[in-house]
C-alpha positions as CSV (number, residue, x, y, z in Angstrom):
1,X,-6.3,81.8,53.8
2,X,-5.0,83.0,50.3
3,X,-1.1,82.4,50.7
4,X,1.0,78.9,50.8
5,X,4.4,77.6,50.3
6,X,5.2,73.8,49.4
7,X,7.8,72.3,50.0
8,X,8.2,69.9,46.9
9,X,10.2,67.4,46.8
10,X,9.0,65.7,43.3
11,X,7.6,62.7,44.4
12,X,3.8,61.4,44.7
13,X,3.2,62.8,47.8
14,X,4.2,66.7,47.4
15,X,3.1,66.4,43.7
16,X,-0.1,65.8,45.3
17,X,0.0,68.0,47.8
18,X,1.0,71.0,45.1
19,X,-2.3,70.5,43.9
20,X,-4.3,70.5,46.6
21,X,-2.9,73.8,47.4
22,X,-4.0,75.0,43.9
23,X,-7.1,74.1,44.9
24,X,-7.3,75.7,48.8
25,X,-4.7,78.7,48.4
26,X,-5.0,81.8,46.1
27,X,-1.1,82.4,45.7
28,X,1.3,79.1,45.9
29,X,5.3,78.8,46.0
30,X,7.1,75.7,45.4
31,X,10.6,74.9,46.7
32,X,12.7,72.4,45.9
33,X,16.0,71.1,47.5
34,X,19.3,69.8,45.8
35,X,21.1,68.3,48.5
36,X,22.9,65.7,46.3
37,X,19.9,63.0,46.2
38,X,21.2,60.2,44.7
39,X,17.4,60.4,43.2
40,X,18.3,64.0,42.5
41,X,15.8,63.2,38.8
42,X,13.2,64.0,41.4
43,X,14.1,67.8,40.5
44,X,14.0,67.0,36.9
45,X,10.4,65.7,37.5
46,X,9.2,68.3,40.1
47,X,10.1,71.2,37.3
48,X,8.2,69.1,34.5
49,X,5.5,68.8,36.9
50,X,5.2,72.3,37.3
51,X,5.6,73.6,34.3
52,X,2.7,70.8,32.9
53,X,0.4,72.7,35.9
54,X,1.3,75.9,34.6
55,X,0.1,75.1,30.9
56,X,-3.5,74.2,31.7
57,X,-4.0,77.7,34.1
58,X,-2.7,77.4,37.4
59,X,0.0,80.2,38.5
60,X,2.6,78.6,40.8
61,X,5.8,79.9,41.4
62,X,8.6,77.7,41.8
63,X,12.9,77.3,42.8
64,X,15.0,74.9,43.3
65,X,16.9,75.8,46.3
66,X,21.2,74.3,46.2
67,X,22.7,73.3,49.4
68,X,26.0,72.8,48.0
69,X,28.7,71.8,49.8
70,X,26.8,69.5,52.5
71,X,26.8,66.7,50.4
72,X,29.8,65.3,51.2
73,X,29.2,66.0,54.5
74,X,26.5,63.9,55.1
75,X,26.1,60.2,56.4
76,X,23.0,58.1,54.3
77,X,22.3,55.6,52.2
78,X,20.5,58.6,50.0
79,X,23.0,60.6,49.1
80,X,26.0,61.1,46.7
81,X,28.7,58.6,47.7
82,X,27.0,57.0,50.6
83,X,26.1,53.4,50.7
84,X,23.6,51.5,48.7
85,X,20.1,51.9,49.0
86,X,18.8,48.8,51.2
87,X,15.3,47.1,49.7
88,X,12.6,45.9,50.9
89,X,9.6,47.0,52.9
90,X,9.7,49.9,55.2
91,X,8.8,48.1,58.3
92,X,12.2,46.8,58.1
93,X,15.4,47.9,60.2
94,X,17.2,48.5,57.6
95,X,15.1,51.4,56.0
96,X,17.2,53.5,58.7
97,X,20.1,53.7,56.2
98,X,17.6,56.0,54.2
99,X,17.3,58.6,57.2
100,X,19.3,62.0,56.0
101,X,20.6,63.8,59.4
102,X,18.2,66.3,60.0
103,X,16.6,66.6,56.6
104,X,13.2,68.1,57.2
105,X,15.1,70.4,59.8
106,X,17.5,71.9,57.5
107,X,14.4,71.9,54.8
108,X,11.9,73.5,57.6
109,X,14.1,75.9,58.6
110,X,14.4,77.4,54.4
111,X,10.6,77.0,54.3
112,X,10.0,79.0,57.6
113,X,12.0,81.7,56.3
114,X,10.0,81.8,52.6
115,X,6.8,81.8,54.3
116,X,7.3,84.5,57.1
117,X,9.1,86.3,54.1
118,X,5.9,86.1,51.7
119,X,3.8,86.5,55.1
120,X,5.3,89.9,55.8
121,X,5.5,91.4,52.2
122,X,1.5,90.4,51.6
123,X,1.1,91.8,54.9
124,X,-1.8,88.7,55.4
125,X,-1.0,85.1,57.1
126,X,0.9,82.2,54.8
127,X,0.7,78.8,55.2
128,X,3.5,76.3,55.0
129,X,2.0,73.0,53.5
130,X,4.0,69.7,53.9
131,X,3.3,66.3,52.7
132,X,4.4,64.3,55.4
133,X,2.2,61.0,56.3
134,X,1.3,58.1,58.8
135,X,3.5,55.9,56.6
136,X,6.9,58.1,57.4
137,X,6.6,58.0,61.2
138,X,8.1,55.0,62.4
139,X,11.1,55.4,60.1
140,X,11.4,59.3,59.8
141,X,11.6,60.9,63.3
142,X,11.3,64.3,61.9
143,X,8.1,62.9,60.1
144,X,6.1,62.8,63.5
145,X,4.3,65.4,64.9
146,X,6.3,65.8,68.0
147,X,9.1,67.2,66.3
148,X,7.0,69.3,64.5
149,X,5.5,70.7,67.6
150,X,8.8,71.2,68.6
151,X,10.2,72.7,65.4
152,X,7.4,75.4,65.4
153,X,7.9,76.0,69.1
154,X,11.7,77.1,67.8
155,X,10.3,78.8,65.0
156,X,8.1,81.0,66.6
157,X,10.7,81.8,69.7
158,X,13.4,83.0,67.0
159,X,11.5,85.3,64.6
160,X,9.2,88.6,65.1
161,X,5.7,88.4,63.6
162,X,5.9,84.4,63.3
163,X,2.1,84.4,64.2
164,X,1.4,85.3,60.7
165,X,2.9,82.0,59.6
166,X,0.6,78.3,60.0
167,X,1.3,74.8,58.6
168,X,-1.5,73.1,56.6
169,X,-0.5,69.3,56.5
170,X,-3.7,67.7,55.3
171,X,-1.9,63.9,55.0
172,X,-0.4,63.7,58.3
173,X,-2.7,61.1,59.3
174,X,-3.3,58.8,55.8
175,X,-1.0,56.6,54.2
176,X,0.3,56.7,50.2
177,X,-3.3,55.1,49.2
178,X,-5.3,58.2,50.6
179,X,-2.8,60.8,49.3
180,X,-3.1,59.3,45.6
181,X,-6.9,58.7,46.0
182,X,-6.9,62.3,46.4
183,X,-4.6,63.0,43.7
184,X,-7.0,61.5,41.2
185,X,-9.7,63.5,43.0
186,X,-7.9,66.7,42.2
187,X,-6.6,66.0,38.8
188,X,-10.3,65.8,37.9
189,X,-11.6,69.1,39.8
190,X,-8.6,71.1,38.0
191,X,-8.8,69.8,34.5
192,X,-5.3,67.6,34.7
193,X,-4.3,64.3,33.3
194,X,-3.7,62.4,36.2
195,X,-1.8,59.8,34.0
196,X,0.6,62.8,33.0
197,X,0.9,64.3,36.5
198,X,2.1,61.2,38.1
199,X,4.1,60.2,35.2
200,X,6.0,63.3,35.9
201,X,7.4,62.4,39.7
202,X,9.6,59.9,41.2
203,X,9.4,58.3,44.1
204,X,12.5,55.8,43.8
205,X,15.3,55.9,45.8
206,X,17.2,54.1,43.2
207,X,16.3,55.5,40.0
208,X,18.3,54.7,36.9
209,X,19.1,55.4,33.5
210,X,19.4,52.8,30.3
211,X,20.1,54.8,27.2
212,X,19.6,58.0,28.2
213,X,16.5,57.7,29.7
214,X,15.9,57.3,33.8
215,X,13.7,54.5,35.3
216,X,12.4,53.8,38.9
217,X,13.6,51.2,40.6
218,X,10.8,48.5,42.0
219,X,12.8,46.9,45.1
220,X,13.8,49.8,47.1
221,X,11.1,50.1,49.8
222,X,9.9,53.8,48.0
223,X,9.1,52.1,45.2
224,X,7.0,49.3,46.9
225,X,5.2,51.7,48.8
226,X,4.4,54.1,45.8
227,X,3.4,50.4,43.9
228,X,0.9,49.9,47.2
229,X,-0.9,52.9,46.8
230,X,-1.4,52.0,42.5
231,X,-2.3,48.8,43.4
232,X,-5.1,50.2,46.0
233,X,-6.5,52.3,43.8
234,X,-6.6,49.9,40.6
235,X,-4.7,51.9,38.2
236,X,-1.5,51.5,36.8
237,X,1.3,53.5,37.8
238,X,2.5,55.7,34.5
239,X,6.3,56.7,35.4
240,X,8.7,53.4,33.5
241,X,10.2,50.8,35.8
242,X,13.7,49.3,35.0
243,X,16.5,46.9,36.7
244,X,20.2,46.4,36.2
245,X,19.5,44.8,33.3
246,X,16.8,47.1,31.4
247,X,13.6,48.2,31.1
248,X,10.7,46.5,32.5
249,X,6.7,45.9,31.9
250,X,4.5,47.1,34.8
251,X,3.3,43.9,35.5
252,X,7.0,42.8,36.7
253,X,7.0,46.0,39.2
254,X,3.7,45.3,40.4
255,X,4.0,41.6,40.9
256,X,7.2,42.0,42.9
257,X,5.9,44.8,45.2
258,X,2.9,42.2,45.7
259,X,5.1,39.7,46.8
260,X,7.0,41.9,49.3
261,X,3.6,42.8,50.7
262,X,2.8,39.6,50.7
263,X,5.6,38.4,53.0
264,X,5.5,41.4,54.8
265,X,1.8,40.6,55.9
266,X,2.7,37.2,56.6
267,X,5.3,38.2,59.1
């Protein structure tokens, strides 16, 4: 198949996925969504990111797409004047608070339109590639391939010549350690720095900034999770890590997601 559009959100796991595109797909599109993240640097990131990918060869071609407006309209922990952002490890109940209502609906339905669009002007059949994993499907309904099924079903029901449009969702069934074992696989096969591609996303759900410059958090259960996967793989997570206080070294992030996993395993 020679056509795909990503939906790319700027963190590990659709930065990732980007590039495995590169690598499968001849053309490749890249949306983005502002829907007043609190973690909206995740845009900031995903436009570096590109633009990095673009320097050493690889045509991608990429928008942010604004939902204004719904912001205020929406009830999470993730966005714009909703309540803090729980911590902790994603097992927990609480990681709930971090569901947006009907996120990857709203998001699918953008993408499904894109892809039939790019489908019908190459006149040949386009892919829609998602980044979605085992580790979002206990918390994340719309993460499980049920809804997916379903979502498609919909899809295909409201929209002539929807057969030219598939999904390619290569991660569905991996966790964060897989996705960024691949990531290093493909950094290598397409001549990238993986220290500079992963430097350039964020996966906190509480970034923040001291002096100007933005941090991730390490507590928020994103953070852990993307801290996992490092750990895993024995390399050192390049973006910066800070508290409420200030920056912080690596080894502080690392040892507190250790000891959530820790207690997490123990339970």
């Amino acid at each position: 198949m020679k056509h795909c559009v990503v939906s790319l959100s700027g963190g590990m796991d659709s930065t990732t996925l980007l590039l495995r595109c590169i690598e499968e797909f001849d053309t490749v599109t890249a949306i983005s969504f502002d829907y007043g993240q609190k973690h909206v640097v995740e845009l900031e990131r995903a436009n570096q990111c590109v633009e990095y990918v673009k320097s050493k060869g690889h045509d991608i071609k990429y928008q942010v797409i604004k939902l204004g407006g719904i912001t205020e309209l929406l009830n999470s922990a993730l966005v714009t004047g909703g309540s803090d952002v729980p911590e902790g490890h994603y097992a927990e109940e609480n990681m709930r608070e971090t569901v947006v209502p009907n996120r990857n609906k709203i998001f699918s339905s953008i993408t499904q339109a894109v892809a039939l669009s790019v489908a019908k002007e190459e006149k040949e059949e386009t892919c829609i590639a998602l980044g979605i994993h085992a580790g979002d499907h206990a918390v994340y309904p719309d993460c499980r391939q049920e809804f997916r099924d379903a979502d498609e079903e919909a899809f295909r029901l409201g929209n002539w010549d929807s057969e030219l449009v598939s999904y390619f969702t290569p991660y569905l069934q991996v966790d964060k350690y897989d996705i960024l074992k691949d990531g290093e696989r493909l950094c290598e096969l397409l001549s990238l720095d993986f220290d500079t591609v992963y430097k350039l996303t964020n996966t906190s759900y509480k970034p923040m900034q001291h002096d100007g410059v933005w941090y991730s958090d390490y507590k928020s259960s994103s953070s852990v999770e993307r801290l996992e996967a490092f750990i895993k793989l024995g390399r050192p997570d390049p973006v910066s890590y800070a508290d409420e206080t200030g920056p912080v070294a690596y080894t502080v992030a690392r040892e507190h997601a250790e000891q959530v996993l820790s207690q997490y395993q123990t339970n």
